[in-house]
MDTraj code that builds the backbone (N, CA, C; nanometers):
import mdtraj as md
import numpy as np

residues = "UNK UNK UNK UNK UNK UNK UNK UNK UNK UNK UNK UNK UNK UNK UNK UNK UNK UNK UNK UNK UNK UNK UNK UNK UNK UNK UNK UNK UNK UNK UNK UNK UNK UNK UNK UNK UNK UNK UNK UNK UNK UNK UNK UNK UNK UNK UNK UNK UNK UNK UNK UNK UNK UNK UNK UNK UNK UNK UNK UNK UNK UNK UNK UNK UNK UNK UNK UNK UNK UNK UNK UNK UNK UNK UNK UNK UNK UNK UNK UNK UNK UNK UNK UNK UNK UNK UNK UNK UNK UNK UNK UNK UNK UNK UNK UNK UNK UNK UNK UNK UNK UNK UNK UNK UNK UNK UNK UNK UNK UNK UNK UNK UNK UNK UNK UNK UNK UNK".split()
xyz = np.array([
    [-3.0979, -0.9905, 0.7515],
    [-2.9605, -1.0275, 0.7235],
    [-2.9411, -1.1734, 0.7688],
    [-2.8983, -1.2297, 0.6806],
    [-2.8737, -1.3878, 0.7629],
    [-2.7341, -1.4007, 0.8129],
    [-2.6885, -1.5186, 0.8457],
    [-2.5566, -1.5311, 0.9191],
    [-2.4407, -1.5336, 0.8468],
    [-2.4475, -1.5533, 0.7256],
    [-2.3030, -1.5510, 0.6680],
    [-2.2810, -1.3746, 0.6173],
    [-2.4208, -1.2933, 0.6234],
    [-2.3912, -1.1677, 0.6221],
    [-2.3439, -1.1144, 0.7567],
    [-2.4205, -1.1439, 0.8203],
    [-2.3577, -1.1448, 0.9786],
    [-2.2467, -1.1286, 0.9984],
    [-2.1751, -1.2678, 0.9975],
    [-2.0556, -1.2550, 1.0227],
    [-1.9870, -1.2090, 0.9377],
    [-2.0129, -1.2066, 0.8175],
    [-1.8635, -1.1426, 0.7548],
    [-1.8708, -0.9544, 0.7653],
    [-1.9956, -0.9489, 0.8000],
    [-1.9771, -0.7825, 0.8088],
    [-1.9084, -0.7586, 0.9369],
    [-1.9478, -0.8690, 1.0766],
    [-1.8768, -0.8487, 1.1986],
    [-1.7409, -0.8832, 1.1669],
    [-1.6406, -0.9835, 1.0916],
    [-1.5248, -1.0235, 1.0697],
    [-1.4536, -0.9202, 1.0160],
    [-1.5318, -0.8137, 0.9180],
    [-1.4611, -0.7586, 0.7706],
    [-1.4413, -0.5838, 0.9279],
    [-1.5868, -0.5336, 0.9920],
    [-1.4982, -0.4826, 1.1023],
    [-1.4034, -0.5175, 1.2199],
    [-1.4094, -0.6303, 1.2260],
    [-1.2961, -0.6517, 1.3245],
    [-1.1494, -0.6440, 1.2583],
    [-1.1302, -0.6443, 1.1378],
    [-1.0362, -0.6669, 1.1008],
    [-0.9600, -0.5370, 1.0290],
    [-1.0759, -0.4529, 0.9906],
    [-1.0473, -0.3059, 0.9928],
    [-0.9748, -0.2794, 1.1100],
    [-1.0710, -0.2706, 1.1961],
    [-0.9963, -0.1795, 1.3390],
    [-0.8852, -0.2057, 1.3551],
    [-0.8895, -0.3587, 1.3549],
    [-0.7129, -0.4303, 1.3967],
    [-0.6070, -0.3641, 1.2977],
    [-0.6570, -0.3340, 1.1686],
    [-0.5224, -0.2997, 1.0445],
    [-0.5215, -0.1509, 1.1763],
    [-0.6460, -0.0818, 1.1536],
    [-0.6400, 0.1115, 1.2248],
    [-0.5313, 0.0325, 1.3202],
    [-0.5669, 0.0168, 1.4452],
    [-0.4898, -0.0123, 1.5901],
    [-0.3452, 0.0035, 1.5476],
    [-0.2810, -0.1282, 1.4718],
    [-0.1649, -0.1431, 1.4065],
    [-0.1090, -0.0304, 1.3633],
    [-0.1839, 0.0355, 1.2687],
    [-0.0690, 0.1168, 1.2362],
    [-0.0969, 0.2887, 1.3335],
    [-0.1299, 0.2859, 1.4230],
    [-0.1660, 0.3920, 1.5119],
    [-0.0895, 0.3444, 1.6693],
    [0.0108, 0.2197, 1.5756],
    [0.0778, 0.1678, 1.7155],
    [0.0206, 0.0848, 1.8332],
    [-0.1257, 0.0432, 1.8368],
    [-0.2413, 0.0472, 1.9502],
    [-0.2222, -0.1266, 1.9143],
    [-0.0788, -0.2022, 2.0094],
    [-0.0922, -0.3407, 1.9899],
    [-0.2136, -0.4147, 2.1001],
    [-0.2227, -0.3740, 2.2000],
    [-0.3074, -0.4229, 2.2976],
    [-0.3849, -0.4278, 2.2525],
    [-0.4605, -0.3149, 2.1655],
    [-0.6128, -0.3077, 2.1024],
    [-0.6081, -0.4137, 2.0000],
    [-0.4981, -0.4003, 1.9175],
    [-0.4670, -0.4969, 1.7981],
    [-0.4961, -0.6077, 1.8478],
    [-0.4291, -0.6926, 1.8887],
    [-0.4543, -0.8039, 1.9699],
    [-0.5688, -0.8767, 1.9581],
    [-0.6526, -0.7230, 2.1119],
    [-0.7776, -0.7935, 2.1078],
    [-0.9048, -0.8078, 1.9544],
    [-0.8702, -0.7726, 1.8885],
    [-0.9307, -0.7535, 1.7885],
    [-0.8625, -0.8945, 1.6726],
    [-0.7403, -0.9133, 1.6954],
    [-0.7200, -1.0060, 1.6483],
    [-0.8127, -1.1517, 1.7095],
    [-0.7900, -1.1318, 1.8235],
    [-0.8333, -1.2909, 1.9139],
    [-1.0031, -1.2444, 1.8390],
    [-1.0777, -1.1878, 1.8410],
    [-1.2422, -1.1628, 1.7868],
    [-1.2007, -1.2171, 1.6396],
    [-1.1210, -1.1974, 1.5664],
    [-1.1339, -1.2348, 1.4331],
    [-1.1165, -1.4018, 1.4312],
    [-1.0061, -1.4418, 1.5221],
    [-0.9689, -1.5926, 1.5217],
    [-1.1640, -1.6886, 1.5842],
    [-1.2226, -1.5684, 1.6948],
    [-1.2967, -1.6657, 1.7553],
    [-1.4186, -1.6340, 1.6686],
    [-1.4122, -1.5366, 1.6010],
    [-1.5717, -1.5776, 1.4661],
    [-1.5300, -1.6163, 1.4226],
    [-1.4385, -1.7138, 1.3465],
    [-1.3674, -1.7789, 1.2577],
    [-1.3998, -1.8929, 1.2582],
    [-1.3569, -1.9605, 1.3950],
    [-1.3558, -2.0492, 1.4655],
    [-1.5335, -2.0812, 1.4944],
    [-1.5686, -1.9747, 1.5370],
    [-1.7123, -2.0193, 1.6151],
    [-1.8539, -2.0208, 1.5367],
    [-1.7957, -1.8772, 1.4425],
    [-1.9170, -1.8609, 1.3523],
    [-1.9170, -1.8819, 1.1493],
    [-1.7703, -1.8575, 1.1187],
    [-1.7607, -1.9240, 0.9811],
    [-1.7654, -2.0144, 0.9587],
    [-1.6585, -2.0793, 1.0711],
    [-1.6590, -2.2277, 1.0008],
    [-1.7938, -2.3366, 1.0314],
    [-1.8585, -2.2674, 1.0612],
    [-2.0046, -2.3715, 1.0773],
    [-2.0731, -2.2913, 0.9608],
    [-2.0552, -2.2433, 0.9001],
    [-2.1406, -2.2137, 0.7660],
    [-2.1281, -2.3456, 0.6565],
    [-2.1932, -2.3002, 0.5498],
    [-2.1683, -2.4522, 0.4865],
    [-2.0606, -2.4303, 0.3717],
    [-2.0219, -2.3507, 0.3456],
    [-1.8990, -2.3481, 0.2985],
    [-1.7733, -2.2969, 0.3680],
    [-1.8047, -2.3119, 0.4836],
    [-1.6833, -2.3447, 0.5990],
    [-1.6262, -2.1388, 0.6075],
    [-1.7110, -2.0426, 0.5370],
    [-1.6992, -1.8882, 0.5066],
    [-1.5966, -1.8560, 0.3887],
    [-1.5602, -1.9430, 0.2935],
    [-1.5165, -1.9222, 0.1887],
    [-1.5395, -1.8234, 0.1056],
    [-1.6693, -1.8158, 0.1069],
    [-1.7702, -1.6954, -0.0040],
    [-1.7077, -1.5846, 0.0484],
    [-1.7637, -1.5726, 0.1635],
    [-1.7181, -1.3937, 0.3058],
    [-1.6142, -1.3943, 0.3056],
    [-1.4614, -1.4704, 0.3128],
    [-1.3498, -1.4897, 0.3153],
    [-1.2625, -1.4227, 0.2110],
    [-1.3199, -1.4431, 0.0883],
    [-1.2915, -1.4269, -0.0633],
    [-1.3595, -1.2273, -0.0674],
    [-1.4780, -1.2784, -0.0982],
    [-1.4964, -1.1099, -0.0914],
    [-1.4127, -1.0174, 0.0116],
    [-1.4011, -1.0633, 0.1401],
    [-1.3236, -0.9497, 0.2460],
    [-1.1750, -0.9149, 0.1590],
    [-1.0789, -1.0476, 0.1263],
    [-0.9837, -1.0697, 0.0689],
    [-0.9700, -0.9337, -0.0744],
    [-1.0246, -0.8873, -0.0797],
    [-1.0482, -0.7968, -0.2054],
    [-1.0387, -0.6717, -0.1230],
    [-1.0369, -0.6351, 0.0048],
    [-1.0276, -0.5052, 0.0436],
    [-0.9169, -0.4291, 0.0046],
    [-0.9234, -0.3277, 0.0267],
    [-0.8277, -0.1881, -0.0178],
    [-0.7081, -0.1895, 0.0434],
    [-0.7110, -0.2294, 0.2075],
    [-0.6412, -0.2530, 0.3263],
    [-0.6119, -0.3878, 0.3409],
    [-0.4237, -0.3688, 0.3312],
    [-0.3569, -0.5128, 0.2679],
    [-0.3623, -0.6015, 0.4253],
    [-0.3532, -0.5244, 0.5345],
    [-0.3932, -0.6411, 0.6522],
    [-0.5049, -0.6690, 0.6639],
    [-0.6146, -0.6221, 0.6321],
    [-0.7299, -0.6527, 0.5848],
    [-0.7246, -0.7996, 0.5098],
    [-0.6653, -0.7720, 0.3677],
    [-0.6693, -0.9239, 0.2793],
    [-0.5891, -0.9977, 0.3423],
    [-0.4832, -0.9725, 0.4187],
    [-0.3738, -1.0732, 0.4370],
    [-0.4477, -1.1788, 0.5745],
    [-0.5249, -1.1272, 0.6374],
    [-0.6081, -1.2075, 0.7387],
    [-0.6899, -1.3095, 0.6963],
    [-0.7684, -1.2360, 0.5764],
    [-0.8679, -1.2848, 0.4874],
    [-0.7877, -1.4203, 0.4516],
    [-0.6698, -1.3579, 0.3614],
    [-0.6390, -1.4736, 0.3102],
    [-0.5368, -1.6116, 0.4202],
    [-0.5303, -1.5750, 0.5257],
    [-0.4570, -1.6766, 0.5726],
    [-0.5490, -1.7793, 0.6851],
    [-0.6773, -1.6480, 0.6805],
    [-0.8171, -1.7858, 0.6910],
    [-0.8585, -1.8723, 0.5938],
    [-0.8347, -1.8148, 0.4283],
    [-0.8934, -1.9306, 0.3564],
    [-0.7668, -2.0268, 0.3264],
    [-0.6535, -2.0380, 0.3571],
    [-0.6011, -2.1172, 0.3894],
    [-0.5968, -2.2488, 0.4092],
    [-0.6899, -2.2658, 0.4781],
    [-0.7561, -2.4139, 0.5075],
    [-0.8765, -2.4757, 0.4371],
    [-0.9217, -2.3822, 0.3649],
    [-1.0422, -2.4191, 0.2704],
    [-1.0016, -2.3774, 0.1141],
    [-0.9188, -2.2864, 0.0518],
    [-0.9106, -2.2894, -0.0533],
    [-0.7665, -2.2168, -0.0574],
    [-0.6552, -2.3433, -0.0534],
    [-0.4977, -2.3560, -0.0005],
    [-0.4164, -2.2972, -0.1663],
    [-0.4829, -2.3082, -0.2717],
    [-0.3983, -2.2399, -0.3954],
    [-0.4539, -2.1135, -0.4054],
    [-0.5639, -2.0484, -0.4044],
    [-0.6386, -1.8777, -0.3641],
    [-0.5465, -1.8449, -0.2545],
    [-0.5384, -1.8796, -0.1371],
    [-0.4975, -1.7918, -0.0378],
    [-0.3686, -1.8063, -0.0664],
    [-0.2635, -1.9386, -0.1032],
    [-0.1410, -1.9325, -0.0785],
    [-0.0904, -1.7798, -0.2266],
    [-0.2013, -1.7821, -0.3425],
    [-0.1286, -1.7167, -0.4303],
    [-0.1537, -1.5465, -0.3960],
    [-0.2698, -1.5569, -0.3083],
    [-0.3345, -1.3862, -0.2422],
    [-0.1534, -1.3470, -0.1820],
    [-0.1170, -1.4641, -0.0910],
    [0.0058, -1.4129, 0.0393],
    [0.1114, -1.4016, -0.0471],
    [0.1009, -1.4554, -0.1601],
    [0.2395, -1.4251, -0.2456],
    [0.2236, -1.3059, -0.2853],
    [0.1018, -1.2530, -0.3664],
    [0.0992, -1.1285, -0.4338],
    [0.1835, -1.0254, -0.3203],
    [0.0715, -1.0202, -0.2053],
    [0.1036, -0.9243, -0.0789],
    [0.2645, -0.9610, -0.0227],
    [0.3500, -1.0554, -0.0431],
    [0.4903, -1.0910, 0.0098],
    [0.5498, -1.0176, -0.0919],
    [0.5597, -1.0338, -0.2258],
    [0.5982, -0.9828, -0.3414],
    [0.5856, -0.8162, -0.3470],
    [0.4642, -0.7451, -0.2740],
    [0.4573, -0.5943, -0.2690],
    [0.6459, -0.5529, -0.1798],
    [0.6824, -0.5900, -0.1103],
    [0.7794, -0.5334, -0.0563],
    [0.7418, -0.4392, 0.0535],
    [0.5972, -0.4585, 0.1542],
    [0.6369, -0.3176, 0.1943],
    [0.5189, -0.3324, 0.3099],
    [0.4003, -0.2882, 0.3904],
    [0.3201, -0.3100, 0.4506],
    [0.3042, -0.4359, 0.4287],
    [0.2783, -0.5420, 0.5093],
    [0.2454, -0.6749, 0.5755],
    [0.3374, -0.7760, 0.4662],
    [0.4061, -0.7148, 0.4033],
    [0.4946, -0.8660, 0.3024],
    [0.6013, -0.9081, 0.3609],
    [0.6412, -0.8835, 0.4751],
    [0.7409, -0.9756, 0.5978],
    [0.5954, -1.0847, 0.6292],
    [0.4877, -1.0497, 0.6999],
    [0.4246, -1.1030, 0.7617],
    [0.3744, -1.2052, 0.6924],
    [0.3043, -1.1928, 0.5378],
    [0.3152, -1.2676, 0.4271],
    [0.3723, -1.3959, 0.4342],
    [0.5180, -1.3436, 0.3840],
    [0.5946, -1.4123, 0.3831],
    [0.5995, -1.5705, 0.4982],
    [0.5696, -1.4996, 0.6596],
    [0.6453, -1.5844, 0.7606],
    [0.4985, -1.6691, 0.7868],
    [0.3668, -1.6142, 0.6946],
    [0.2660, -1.6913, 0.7068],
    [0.2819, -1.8072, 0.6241],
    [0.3272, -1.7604, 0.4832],
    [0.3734, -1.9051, 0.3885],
    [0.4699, -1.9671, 0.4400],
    [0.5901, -1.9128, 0.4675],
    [0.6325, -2.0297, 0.5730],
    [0.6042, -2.1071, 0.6100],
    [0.5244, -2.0691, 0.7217],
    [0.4892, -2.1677, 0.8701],
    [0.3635, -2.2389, 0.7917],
    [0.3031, -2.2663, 0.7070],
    [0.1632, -2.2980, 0.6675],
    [0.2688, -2.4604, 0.6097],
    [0.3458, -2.3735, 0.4902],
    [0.3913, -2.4997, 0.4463],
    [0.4861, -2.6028, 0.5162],
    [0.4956, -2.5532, 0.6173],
    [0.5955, -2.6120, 0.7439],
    [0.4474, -2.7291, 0.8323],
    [0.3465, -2.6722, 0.7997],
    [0.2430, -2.7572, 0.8625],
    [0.2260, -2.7046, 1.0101],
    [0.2771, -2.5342, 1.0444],
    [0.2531, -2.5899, 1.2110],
    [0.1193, -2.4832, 1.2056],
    [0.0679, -2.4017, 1.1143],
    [-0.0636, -2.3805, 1.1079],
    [-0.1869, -2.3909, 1.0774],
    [-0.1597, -2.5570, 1.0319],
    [-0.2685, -2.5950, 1.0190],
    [-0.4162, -2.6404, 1.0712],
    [-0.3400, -2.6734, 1.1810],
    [-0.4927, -2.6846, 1.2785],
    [-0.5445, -2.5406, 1.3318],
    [-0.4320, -2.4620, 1.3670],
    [-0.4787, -2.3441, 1.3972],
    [-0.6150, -2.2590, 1.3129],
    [-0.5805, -2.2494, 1.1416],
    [-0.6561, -2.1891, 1.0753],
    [-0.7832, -2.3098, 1.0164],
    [-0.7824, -2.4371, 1.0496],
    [-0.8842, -2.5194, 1.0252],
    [-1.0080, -2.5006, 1.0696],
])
top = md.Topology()
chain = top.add_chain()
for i, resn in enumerate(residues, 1):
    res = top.add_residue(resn, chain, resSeq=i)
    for name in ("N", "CA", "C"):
        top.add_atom(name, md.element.get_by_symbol(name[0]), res)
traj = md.Trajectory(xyz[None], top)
């Protein structure tokens, strides 16, 4: 397995558990599972050579809409018309994560998450 399988199979479970945690109420767990998704992100995608765009995109296709909605507010910073139109679809559902959606397009086009998801 090389590293961009690597990580996106370690990213695509971390980000499972975190949707499970969430809706089983389990924010502490959530959390920590969130901070693991931000620090392979950070530590191990974005040193790939397409910064994990490829792994980003495929995860983004999951079944489980906090699943894509993570996906997509990592590619964010690498492919800003894909992810901004992924968070619209999911804002537009009305219902599981389309508040959250929503307050991600917000703040993105407000500029204060940009270094964050870079």
């Amino acid at each position: 397995m090389d590293e961009e399988e690597s990580v996106e199979q370690d990213y695509l479970i971390a980000a499972v558990r975190r949707s499970q945690f969430l809706r089983e109420g389990k924010s502490e767990r959530a959390n920590w599972e969130y901070d693991r998704l931000h620090d392979l992100l950070k530590n191990r995608m974005r040193k790939l050579p397409d910064r994990g765009e490829a792994a980003l995109k495929r995860i983004a296709q999951h079944d489980d809409l906090q699943v894509c909605m993570h996906a997509a507010s990592a590619l964010l910073a690498v492919d800003e018309d894909f992810a901004i139109r992924l968070l619209e679809q999911i804002a537009a559902r009305k219902g599981s994560g389309s508040f959250t959606a929503e307050m991600t397009l917000k703040e993105w086009r407000k500029g204060k998450m940009r270094e964050y998801w870079a």
